[in-house]
C-alpha positions as CSV (number, residue, x, y, z in Angstrom):
1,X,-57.9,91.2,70.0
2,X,-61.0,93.4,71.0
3,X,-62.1,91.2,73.6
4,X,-58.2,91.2,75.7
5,X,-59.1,91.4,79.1
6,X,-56.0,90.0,80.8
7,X,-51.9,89.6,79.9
8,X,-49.7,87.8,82.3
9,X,-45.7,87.6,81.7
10,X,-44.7,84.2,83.4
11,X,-40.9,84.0,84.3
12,X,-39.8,80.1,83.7
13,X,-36.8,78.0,83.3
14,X,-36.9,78.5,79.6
15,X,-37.7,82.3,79.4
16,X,-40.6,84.6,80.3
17,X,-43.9,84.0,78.6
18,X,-46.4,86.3,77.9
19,X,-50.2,84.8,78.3
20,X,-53.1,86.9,76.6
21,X,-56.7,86.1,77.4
22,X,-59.4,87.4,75.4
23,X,-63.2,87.2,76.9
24,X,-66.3,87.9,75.1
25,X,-68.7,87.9,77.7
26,X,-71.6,89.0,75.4
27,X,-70.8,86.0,72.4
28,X,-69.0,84.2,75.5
29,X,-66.1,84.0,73.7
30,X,-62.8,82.0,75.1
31,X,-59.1,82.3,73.6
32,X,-55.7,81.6,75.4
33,X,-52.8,83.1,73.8
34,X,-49.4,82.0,75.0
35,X,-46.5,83.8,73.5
36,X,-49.0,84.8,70.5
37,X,-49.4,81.8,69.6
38,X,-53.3,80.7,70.1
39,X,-53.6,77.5,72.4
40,X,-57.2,77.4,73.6
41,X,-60.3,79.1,71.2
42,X,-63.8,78.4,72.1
43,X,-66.8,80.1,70.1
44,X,-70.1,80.7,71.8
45,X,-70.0,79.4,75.6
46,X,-73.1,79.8,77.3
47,X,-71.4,79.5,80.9
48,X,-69.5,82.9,81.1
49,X,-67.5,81.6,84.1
50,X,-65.1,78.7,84.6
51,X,-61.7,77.6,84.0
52,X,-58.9,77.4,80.9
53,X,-56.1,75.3,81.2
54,X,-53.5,74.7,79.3
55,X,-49.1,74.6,79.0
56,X,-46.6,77.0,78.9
57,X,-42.8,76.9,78.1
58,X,-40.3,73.7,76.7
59,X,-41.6,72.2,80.4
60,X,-45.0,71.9,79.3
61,X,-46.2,73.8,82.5
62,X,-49.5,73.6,84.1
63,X,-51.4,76.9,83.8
64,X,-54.9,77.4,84.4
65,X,-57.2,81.2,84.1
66,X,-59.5,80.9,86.2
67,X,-63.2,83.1,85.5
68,X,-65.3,84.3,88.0
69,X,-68.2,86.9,88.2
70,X,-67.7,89.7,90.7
71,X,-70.9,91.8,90.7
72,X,-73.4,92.1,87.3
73,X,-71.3,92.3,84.3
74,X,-68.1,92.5,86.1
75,X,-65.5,89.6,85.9
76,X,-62.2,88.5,87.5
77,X,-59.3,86.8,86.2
78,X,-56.7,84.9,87.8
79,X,-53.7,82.8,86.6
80,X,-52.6,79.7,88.5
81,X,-49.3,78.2,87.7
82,X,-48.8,74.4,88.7
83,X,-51.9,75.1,91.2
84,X,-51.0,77.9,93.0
85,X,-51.8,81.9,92.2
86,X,-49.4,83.6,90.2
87,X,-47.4,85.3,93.1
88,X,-47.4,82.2,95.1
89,X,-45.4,80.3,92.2
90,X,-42.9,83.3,91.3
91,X,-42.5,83.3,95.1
92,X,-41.7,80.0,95.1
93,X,-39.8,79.9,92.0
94,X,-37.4,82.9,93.7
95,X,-36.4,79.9,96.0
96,X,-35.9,77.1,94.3
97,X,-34.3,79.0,90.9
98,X,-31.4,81.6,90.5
99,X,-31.2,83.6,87.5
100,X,-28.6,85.9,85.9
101,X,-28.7,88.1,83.3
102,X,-25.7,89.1,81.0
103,X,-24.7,90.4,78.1
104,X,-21.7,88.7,75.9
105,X,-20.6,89.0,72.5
106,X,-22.9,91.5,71.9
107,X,-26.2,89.2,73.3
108,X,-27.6,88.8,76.4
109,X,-28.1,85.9,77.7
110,X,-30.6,84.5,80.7
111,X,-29.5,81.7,82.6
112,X,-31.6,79.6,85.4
113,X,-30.5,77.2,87.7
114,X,-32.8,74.9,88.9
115,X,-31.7,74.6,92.2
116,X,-33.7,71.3,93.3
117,X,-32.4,69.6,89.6
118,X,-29.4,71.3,89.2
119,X,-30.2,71.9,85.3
120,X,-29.4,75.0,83.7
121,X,-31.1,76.7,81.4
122,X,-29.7,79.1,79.1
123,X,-32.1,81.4,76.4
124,X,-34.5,78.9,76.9
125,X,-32.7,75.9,76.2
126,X,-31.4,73.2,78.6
127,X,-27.6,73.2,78.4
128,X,-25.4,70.2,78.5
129,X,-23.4,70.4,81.5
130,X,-20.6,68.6,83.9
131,X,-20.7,68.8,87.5
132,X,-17.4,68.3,89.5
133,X,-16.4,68.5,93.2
134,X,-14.2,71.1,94.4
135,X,-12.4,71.7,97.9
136,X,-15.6,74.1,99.1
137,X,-18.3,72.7,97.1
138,X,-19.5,72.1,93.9
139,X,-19.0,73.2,90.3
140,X,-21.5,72.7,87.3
141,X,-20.0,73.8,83.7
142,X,-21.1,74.6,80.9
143,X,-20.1,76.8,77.9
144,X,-21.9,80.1,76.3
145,X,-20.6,80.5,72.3
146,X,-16.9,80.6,73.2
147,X,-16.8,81.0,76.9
148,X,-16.3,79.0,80.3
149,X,-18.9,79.1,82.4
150,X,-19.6,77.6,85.9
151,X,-22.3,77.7,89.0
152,X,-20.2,77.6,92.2
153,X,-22.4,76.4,95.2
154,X,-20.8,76.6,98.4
155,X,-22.4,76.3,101.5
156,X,-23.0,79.6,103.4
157,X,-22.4,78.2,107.2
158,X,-26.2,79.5,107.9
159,X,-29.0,77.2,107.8
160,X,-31.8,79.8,107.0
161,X,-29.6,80.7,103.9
162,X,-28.3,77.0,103.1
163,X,-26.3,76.8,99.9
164,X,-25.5,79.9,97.9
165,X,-24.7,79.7,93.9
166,X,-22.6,81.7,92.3
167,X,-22.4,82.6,88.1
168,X,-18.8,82.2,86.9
169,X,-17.8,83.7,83.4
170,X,-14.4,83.9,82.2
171,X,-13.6,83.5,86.0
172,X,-15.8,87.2,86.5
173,X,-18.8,86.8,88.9
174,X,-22.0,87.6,87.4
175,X,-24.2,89.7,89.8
176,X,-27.8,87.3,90.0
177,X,-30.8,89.2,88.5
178,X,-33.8,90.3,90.4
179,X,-37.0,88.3,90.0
């Protein structure tokens, strides 16, 4: 890893992934690393700018790196996710996901609703769940080892805020997670 010129962590639905880019830019020199694991290696490019794309996560998300020459020598690197920059998606994603972070039996635990979907994701796994309707809303269930779980949404009466969730364990509220 002499050549690492960029590292990216990437917050999805089925955990955060770390993206490592090495650039050789005198042997021209390409390799995508998501998670450690090596996706993309190319040997002896003459074109020292350009594009990688690959996926990312159990969703097989779109990412591309792009490449570009600044002054000389000097190069920039920039991760798009799904097409848009990296802020632009996280900003995005802080819309249409919540997440929670907890810590049960001894191991913590991320959860993610997908808000437009309704799945849940839990550790990086999709969990098997059952939705119901309830006097204010609506419920989705699910279980975590031996505990009851559930996502209220209720509607908050605003429009700019619309529907909010809520993270039920054990009938406890879970505070939702920043970012």
């Amino acid at each position: 890893m002499t050549d690492l010129v960029a590292v990216w962590d990437v917050a999805l639905s089925d955990g955060v992934h770390k993206i490592e880019f090495e650039h050789g830019t005198t042997s021209g020199k390409r390799v995508v690393y998501v998670d450690g694991k090596e996706e993309i290696r190319k040997e002896w490019m003459f074109k020292l700018v350009g594009k990688e794309t690959f996926c990312v996560g159990a969703a097989k998300t779109k990412a591309t790196i792009n490449i570009d020459a600044v002054s000389g020598f000097a190069y920039e690197y920039t991760l798009e996710i799904n097409g848009k920059s990296l802020k632009k998606y996280m900003e995005n994603r802080s819309k249409t996901t919540n997440t929670w972070v907890l810590h049960v039996d001894g191991e913590d635990f991320r959860v993610v609703l997908e808000k437009d979907t309704m799945d849940v994701w839990c550790n990086g796994k999709k969990m098997e769940t059952a939705g119901e309707f309830v006097d204010d809303g609506t419920e989705t269930h699910f279980g975590l080892g031996k505990h009851a779980c559930y996502i209220k949404a209720v509607s908050s009466g605003k429009r700019k805020e619309g529907i909010v969730h809520t993270l039920i364990v054990d009938n406890r509220e879970i505070p939702e997670a920043s970012g």
